[in-house]
VEXBASE-875811 format. One line per field, with one value per atom (N, C-alpha, C): x, y, z. Coordinates in steps of 0.1 Angstrom, whole numbers, always signed. Layout:
u = [X|...]
v = [Y|...]
w = [Z|...]
This chain:
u = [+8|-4|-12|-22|-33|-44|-39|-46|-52|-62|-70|-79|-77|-80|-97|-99|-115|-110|-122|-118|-122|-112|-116|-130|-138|-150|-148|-152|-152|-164|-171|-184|-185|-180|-178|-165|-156|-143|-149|-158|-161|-164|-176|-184|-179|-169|-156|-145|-146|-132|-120|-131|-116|-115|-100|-103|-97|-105|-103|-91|-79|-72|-63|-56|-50|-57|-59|-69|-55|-58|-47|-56|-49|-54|-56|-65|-72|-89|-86|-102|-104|-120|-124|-129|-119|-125|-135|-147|-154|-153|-154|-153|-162|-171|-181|-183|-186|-189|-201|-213|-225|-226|-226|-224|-214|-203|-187|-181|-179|-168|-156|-153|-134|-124|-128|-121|-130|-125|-133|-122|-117|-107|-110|-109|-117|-102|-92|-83|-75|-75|-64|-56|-43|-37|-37|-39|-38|-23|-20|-10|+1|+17|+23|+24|+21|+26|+18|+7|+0|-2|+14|+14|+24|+23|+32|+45|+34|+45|+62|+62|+76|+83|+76|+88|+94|+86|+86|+71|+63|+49|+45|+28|+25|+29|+26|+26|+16|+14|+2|+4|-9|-6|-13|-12|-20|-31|-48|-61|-64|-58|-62|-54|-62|-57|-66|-63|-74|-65|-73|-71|-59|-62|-56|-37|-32|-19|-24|-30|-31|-25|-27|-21|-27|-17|-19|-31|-40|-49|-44|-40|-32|-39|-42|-46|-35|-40|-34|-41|-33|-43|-32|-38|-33|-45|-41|-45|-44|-52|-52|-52|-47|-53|-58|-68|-78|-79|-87|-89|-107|-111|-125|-126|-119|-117|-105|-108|-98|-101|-94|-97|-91|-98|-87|-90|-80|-82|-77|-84|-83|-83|-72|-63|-61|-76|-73|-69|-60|-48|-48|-44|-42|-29|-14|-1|+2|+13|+17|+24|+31|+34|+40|+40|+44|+56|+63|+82|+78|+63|+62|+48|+47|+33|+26|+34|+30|+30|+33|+28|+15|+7|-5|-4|-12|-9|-19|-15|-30|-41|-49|-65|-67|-82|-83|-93|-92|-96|-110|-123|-134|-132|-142|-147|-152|-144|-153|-164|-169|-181|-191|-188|-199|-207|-216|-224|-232|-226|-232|-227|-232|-221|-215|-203|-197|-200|-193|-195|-183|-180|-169|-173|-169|-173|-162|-163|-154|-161|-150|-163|-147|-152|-146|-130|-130|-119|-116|-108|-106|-95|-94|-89|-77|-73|-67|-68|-73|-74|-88|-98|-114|-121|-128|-138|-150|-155|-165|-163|-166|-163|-179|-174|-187|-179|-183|-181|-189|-180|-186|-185|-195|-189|-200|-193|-198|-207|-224|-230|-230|-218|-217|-212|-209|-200|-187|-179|-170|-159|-169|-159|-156|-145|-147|-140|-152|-156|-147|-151|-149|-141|-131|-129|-124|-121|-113|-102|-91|-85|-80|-77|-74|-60|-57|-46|-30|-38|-23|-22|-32|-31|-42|-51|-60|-73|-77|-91|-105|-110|-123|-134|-144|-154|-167|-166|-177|-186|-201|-212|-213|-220|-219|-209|-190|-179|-178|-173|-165|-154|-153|-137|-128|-119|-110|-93|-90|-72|-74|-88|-89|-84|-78|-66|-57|-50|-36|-29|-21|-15|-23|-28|-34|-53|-54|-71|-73|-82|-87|-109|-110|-125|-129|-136|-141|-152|-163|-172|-177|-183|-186|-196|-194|-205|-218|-219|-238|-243|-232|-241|-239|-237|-240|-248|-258|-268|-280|-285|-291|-307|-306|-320|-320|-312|-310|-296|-304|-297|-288|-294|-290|-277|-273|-261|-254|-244|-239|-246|-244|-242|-236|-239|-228|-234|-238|-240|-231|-228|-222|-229|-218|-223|-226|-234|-233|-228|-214|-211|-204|-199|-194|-180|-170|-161|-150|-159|-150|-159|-156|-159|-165|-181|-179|-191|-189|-195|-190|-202|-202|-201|-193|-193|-203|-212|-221|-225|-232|-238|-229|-217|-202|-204|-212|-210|-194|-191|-184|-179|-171|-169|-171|-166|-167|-165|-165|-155|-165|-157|-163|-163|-159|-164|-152|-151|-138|-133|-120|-116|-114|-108|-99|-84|-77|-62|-57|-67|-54|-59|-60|-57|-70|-77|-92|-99|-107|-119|-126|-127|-131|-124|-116|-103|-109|-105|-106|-97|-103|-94|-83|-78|-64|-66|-69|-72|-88|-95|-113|-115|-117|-126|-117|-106|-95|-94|-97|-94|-78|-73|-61|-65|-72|-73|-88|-90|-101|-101|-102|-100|-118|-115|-122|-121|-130|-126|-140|-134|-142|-136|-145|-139|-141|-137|-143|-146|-152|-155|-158|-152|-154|-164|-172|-181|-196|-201|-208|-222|-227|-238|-241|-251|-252|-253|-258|-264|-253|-238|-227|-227|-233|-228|-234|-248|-253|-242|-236|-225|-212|-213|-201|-204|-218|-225|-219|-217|-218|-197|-192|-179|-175|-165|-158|-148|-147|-135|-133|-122|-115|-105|-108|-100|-95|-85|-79|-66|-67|-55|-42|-35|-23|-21|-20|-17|-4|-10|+5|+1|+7|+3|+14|+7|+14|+16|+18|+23|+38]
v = [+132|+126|+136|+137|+145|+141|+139|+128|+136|+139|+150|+141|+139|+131|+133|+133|+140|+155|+159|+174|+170|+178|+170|+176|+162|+165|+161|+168|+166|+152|+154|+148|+135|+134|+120|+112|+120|+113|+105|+112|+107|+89|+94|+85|+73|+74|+63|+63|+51|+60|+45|+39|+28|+23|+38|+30|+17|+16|-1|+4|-3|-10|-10|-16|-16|-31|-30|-46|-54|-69|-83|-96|-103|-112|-114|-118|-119|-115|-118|-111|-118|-111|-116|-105|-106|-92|-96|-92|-101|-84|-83|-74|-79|-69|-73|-61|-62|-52|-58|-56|-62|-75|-85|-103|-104|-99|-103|-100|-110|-113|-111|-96|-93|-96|-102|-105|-111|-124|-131|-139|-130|-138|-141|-150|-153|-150|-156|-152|-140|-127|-118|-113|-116|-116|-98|-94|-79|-74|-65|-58|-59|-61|-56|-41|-32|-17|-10|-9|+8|+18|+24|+36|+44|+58|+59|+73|+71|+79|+76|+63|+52|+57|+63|+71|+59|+49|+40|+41|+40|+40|+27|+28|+14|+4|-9|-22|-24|-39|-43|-55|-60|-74|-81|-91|-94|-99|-94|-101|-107|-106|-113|-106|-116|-112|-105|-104|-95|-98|-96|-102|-110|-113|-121|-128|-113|-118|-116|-118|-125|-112|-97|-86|-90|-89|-84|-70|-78|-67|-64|-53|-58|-43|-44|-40|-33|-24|-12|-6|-7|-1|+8|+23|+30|+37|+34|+39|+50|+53|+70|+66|+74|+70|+81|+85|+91|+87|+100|+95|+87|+87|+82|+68|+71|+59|+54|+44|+38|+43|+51|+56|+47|+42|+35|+38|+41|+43|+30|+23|+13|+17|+14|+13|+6|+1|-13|-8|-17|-13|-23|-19|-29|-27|-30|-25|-38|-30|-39|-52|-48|-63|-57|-65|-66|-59|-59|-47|-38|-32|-19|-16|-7|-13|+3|+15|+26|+27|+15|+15|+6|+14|+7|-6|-19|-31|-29|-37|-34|-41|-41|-44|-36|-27|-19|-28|-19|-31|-36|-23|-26|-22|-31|-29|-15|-6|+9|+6|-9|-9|-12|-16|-25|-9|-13|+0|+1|-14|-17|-16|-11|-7|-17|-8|-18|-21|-30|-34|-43|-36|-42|-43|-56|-64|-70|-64|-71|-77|-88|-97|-101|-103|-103|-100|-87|-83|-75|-81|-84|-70|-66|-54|-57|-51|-52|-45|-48|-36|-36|-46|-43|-57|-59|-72|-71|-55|-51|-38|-38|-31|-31|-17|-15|-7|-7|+0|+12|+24|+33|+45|+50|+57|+68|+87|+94|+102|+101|+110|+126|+125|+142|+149|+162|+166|+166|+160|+162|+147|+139|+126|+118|+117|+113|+102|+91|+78|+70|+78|+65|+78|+73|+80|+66|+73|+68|+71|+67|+77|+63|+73|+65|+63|+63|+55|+65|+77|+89|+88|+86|+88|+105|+101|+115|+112|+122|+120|+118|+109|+105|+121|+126|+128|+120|+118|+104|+113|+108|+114|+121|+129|+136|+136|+139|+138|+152|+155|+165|+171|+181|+186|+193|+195|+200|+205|+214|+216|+220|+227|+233|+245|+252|+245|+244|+233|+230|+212|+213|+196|+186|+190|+186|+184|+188|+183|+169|+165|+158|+153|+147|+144|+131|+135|+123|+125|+112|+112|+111|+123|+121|+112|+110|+104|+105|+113|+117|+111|+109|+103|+92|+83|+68|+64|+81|+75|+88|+90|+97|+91|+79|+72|+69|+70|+62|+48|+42|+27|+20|+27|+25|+31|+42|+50|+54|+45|+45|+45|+30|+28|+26|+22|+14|+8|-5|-14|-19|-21|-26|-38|-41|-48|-41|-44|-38|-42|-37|-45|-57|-61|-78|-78|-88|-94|-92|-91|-86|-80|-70|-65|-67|-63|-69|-56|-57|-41|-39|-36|-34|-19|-14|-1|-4|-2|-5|+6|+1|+10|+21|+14|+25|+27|+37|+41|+36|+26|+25|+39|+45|+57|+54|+45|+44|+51|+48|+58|+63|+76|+92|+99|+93|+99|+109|+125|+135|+131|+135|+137|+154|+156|+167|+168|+173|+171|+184|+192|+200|+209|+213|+227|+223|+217|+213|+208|+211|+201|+196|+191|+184|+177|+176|+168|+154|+149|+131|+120|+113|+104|+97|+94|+89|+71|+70|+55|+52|+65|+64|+51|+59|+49|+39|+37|+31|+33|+23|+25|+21|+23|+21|+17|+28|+26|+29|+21|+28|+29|+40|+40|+43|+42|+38|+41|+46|+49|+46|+40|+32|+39|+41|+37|+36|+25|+19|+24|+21|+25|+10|+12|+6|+7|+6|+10|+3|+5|-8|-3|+10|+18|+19|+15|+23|+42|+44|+58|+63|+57|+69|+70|+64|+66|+81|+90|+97|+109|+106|+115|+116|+110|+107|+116|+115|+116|+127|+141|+152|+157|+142|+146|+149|+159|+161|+155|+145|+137|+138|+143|+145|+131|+119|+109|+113|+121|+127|+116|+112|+106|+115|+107|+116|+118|+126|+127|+122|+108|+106|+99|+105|+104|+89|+84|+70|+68|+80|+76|+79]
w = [-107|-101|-93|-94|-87|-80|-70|-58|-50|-45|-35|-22|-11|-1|+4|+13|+21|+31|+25|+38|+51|+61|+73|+75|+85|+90|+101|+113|+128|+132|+122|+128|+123|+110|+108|+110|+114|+120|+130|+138|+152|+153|+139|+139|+138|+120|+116|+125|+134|+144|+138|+128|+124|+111|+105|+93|+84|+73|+67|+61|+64|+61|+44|+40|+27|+21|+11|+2|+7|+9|+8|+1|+0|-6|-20|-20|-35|-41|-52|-53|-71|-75|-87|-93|-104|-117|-125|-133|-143|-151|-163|-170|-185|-183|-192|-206|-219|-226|-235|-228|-237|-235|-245|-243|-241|-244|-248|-233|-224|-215|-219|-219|-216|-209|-198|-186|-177|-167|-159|-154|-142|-134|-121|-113|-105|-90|-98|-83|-89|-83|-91|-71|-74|-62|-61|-51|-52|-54|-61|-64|-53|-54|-42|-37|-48|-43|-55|-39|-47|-40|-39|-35|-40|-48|-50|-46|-31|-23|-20|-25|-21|-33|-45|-56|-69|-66|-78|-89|-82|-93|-87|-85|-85|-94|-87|-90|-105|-107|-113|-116|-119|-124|-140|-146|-156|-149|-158|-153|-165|-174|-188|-204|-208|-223|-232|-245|-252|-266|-276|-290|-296|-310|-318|-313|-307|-303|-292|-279|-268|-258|-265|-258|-243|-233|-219|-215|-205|-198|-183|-180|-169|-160|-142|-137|-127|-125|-115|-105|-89|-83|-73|-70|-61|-47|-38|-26|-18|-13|-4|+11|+17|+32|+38|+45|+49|+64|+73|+88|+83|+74|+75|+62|+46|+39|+38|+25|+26|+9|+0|-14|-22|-32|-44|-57|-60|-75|-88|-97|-102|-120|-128|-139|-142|-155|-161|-176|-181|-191|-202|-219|-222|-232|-226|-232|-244|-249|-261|-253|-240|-234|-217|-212|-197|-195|-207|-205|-207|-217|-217|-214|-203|-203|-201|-209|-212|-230|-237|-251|-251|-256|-262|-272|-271|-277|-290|-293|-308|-310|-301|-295|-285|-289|-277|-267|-258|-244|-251|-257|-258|-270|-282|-296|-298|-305|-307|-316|-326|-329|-325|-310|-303|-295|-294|-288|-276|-271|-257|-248|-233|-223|-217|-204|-201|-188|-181|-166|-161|-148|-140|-124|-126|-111|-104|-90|-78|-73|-65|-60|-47|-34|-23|-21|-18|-16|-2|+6|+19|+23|+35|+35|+51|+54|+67|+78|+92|+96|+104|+96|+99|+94|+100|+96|+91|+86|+87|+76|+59|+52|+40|+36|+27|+16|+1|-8|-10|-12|-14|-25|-35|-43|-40|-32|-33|-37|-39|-51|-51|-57|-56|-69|-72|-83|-84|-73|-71|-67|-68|-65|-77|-82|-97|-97|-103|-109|-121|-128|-141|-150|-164|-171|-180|-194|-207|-212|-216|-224|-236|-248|-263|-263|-274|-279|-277|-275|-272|-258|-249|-237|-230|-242|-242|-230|-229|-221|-232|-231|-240|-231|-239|-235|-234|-221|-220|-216|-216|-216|-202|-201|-183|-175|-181|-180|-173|-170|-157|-165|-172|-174|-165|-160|-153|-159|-155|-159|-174|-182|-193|-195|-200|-211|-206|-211|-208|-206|-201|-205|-193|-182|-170|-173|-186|-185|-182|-176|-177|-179|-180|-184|-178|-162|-152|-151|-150|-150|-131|-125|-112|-104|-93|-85|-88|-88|-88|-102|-111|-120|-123|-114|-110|-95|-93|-88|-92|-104|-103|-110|-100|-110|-124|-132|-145|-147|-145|-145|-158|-169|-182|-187|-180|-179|-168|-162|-148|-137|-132|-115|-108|-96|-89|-78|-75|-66|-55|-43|-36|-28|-20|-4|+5|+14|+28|+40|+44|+56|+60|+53|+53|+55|+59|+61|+45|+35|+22|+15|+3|-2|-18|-22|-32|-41|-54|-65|-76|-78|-96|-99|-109|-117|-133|-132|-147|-153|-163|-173|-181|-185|-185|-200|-210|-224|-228|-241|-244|-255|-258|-263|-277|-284|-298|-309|-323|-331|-335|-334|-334|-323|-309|-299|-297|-293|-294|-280|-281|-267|-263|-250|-246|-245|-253|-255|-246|-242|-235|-244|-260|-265|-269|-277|-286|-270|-272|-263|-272|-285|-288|-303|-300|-304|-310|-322|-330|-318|-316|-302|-317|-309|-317|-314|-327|-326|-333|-332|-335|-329|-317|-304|-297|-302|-293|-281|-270|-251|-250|-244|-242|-221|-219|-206|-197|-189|-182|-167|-161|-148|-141|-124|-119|-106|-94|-86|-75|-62|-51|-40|-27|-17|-9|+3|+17|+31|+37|+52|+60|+69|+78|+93|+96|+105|+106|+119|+123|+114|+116|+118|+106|+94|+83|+81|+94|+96|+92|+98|+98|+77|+70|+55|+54|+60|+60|+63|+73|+76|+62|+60|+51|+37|+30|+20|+12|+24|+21|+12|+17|+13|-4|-2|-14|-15|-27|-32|-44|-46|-57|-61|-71|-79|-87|-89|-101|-107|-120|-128|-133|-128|-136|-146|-152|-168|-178|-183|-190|-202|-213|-225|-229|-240|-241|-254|-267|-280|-280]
């Protein structure tokens, strides 16, 4: 796992002097790809364990189903703790069944012939700690967002993707901050709340990869994805502040955050 936290900042520690908490409760996923509703779960209890300092691996749970045999979509979430966020990283999956849920099922999450993007929405998710939380995804080169990987457990090259750990077994290909806010709407955003009692935000405009699209395997950077356009997984990465002041987000702005996925291949 390759988790990289916030560098310390003197000046915005000050500002954040309380951070939000671990998610409880419950919350609502809607998962969209074009017209086609993939998922639309309205109570998804949060995970018991997403951390995986405790030396088991996160938790997860089912948020839905997905084709003809009714394969399991099942979500994963792991957490950072920081003096200023609260980091999370989110792993939505679709295994051949709940005993194995590092083999791929046989429906991929999204249609590789469909050519319309995707979109994933939270909708109140309650934190511990603070009564007073905002979503936040860094615009920078270095806080990474969104990724894919296929049917081996490869990294998709998604458009304006980030490569890292080239060459070797640790590449990966993450799509950063900044380009889910660089004034094009039609190719990654991210909306939030501001401030509220729970948390609520959209990750959009997500290129579905589709067949043809290469991946990075480590030795090819542009490698045939295994599956032609098969998701096996999509990850995702948010994270919260607590604090009264919008101003203090200005402080924050300048952070380096590194969301890095572990590498684990699944054929």
């Amino acid at each position: 796992m390759l988790l990289a936290g916030l560098a310390a900042m003197s000046g915005a520690a000050a500002a954040a002097r309380a951070q939000v908490g671990e998610p409880t409760g419950s919350f609502g996923i809607k998962i969209t790809h074009g017209g086609t509703t993939v998922v639309d779960n309205p109570n998804v209890i949060v995970p018991a364990d997403f951390k995986l300092s405790d030396g088991d691996g996160e938790d997860f749970v089912q948020i839905g189903t997905i084709g003809p045999m009714n394969s399991p979509i099942i979500l994963k979430m792991v957490t950072d703790d920081d003096p200023n966020f609260r980091i999370s990283h989110w792993y939505i999956d679709v295994p051949a069944s709940l005993g194995n849920i590092n083999l791929p099922g046989p429906t991929s999450l999204f249609d590789p012939s469909n050519p319309s993007t995707i979109e994933v929405e939270i909708t109140n998710l309650a934190f511990s700690n603070t009564t007073n939380v905002t979503p936040l995804v860094v615009p920078n080169n270095t806080y990474a967002t969104a990724f894919m990987r296929d049917l081996g457990g490869v990294f998709y090259n998604m458009p304006l993707g980030k490569t890292t750990g080239f060459p070797g077994p640790g590449t990966q290909v993450q799509v950063q901050g900044e380009s889910f806010f660089d004034g094009d709407p039609s190719m990654y955003s991210f909306t939030g709340s501001n401030f509220g009692p729970t948390a609520s935000w959209k990750w959009s405009g997500i290129p579905n990869p589709g067949a043809g699209t290469t991946t990075n395997n480590g030795i090819n950077p542009n490698a045939p994805s295994f599956g032609n356009g098969y998701v096996f997984e999509l990850g995702l990465g948010v994270s919260f502040v607590g604090v009264p002041e919008p101003g203090t987000l200005t402080l924050l702005g300048g952070a380096a955050l590194t969301l890095l996925r572990r590498r684990r291949r699944v054929r």
